[in-house]
N, C-alpha and C positions, 0 to 999 in steps of 0.2 A: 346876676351877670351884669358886667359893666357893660354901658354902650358901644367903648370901645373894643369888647370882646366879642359883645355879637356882630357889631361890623365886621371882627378879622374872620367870624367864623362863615358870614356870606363871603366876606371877598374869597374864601379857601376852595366857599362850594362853587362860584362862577370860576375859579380855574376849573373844577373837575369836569365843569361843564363841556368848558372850550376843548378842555384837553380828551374829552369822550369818554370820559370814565362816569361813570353811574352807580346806582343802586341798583344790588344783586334782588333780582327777580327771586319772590317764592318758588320753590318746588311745583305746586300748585300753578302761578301762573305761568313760570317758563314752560310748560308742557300742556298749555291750554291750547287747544284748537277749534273751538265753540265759535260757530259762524264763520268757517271756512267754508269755501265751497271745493267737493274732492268728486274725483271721477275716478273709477275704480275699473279698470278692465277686465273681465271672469269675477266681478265682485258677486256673483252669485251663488259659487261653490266653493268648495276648496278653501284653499289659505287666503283668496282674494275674500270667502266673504268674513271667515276670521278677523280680517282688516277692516273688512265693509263695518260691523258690528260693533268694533272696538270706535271705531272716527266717531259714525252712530252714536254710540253712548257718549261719545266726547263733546257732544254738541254739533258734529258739525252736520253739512247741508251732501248728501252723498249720496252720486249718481253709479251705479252699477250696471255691468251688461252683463249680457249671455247671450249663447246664442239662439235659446228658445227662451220665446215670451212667456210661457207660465212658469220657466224655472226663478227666471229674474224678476220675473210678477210677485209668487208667491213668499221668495227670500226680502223683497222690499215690504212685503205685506206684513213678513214677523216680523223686523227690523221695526218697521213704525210703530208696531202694538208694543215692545219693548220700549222704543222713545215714548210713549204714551204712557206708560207705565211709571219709570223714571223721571217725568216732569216732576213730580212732586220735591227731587233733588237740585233741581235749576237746569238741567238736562233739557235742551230743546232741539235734539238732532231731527234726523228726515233721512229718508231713503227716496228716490227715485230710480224706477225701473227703466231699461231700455234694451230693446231686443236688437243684438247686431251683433253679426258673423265677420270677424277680420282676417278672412282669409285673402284680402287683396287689398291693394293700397284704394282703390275706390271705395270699401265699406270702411277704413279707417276715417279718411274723407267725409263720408257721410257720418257717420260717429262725431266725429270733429264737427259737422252743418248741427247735425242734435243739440249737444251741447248751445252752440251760440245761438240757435233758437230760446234757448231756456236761463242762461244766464249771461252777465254782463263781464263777469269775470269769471277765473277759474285759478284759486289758490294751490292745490296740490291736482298731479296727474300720475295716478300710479297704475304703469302699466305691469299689469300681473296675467292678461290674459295668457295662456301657453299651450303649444302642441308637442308632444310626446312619438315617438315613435320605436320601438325596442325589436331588433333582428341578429340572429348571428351574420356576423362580417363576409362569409360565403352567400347568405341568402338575402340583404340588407338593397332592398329595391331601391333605386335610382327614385322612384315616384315619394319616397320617404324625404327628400330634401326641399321640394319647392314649397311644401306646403307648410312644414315646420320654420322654415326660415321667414315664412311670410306672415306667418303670424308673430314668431318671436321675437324678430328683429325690423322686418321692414314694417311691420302697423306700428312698434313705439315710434321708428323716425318719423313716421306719415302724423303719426297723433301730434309729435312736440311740434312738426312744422306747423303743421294746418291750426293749430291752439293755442301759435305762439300770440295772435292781437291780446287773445284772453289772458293769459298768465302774465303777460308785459301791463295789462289792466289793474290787475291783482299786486304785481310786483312795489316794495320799498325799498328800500336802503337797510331799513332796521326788521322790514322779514318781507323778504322774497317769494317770491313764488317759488314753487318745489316740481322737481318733478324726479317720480323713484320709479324704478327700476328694479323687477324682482327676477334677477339672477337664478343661477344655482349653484351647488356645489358643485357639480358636473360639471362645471364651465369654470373650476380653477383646479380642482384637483382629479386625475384621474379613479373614477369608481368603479371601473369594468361591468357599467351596464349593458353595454351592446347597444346605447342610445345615441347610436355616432351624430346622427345632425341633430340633434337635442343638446349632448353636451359642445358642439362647435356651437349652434343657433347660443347658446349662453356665455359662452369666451366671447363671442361677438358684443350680444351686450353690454356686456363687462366693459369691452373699447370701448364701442360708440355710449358709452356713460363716461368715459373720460372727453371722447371728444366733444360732446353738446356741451358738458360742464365749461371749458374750456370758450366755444363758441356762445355761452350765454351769460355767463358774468356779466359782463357788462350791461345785460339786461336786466342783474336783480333776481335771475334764476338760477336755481344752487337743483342739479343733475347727481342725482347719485343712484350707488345698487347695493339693495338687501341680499346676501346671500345666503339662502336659508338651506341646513341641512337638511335632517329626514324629520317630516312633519307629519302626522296621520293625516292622509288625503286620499285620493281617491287615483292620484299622480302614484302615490308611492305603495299602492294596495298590494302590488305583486312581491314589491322585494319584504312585506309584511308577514306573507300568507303563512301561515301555521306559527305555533308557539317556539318553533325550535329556529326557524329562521328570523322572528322577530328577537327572541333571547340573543341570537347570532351577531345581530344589528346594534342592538344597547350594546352587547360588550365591546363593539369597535367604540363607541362615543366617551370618550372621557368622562365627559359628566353624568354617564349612564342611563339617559335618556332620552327618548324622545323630545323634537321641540314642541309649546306648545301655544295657542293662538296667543295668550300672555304675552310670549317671546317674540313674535312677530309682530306684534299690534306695536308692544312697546318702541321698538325699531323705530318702525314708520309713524309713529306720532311722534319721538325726540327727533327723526330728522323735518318733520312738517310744522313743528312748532317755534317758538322763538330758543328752545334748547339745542336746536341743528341750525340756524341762522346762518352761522359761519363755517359750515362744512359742504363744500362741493367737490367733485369727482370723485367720492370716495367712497369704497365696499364698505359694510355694515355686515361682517359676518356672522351669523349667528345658526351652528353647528354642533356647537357643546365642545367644542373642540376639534373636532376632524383632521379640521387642516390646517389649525396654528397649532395644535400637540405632538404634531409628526416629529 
């Protein structure tokens, strides 16, 4: 190559520079999350800790709660014997336990005091914890809404507030801090559970995931919500019960099955990684089809 060729060829690659255009990220590293630091709400059961486990094997640094200390003890406890296992692959995740009930904005609060005891930032915050409540519409008590709303909807605001010094710590330009929001189906498509302030407490989130989106850009923080269909959980045990009601359930799904922690992990690590970078306010439905096949 002449001199004069490889000069034109710098000068071509300082415009790509200026002009922000780069080299496309591996598969591999666009969807790295290795030494993030993630907080995981209910990350001790359910689909939170499906999540919890997948970050875990990703490398990252990941704080989970519940609201009894030996369930979120003992879920961090396999969690790390897994990371320990996995080193041998460059795997260097961690779980940390924490016992706390967010049934009010003061244990969010305190939740939020945890955290900044323990770290100096906080890369993703995925609020998954959730309350349930299922009644026919005649008998559907008045005491079924304060409590569901206050976990579903008022601890993620209490959390993003009280966490924002951390995530603006964490936040870049080129990968932001994250914070997801795990919706549900129930809160965009009518299911006839009879789970009225379960599926309002989830419309709700759905908003207030556009509006923080919206109020934190400018921070570097990209707000979004997973909306996951029907997952084997301990959430969804009832509409499962016997073979003929769960046969019942696949044949509504398009894709004829169940979701599976796969499905969910994958979600929430492309939008935590440098492969969600540039997506804020926005659902991540993953249902098999439910509610985009209609």
């Amino acid at each position: 190559m002449s001199p004069s060729a490889g000069g034109g060829s710098r000068q071509r690659d300082t415009r790509r520079r200026k002009s922000g255009h780069s080299m496309v990220q591996s598969p591999t590293s666009l969807f790295d999350v290795s030494g993030k630091v993630v907080l995981i709400t209910g990350g001790a059961q359910g689909m939170g800790r499906m999540i919890a486990e997948g970050f875990v094997a990703g490398g990252a640094r990941v704080h989970i709660t519940s609201r009894k200390a030996d369930v979120a003890a003992a879920a961090a406890e396999a969690m790390n014997a897994q990371a320990t296992r996995a080193e041998a692959t460059g795997a260097t995740g961690a779980c940390i336990a924490i016992a706390r009930d967010l049934s009010s904005p003061e244990d969010a609060t305190a939740l939020a005091r945890d955290i900044a005891e323990r770290e100096t930032r906080l890369d993703v915050l995925i609020n998954n914890a959730g309350r349930t409540w299922g009644a026919p519409l005649a008998t559907f008590p008045d005491k079924a809404w304060a409590s569901v709303m206050a976990v579903n909807v008022q601890a993620p605001f209490t959390l993003v507030r009280d966490l924002l010094p951390l995530l603006r710590a964490a936040a870049t330009a080129s990968d932001p801090a994250r914070v997801i929001n795990i919706g549900s189906l129930a809160g965009r498509i009518v299911e006839r559970l009879s789970a009225f302030s379960y599926a309002a407490s989830k419309a709700a989130v759905h908003h207030l995931t556009r509006e923080l989106a919206a109020e934190l850009a400018r921070d570097r923080i990209t707000v979004n919500t997973v909306v996951p269909g029907y997952f084997p959980t301990q959430m969804t045990s009832h509409i499962r019960a016997g073979e003929e009601r769960l046969a019942g359930l696949v044949e509504r799904i398009p894709l004829g099955r169940l979701g599976s922690a796969q499905d969910v992990v994958g979600a929430c690590v492309m939008l935590s990684s440098r492969a969600g970078a540039y997506i804020t306010g926005s659902e991540i439905v993953i249902d098999g089809g439910l509610a985009g096949c209609r």
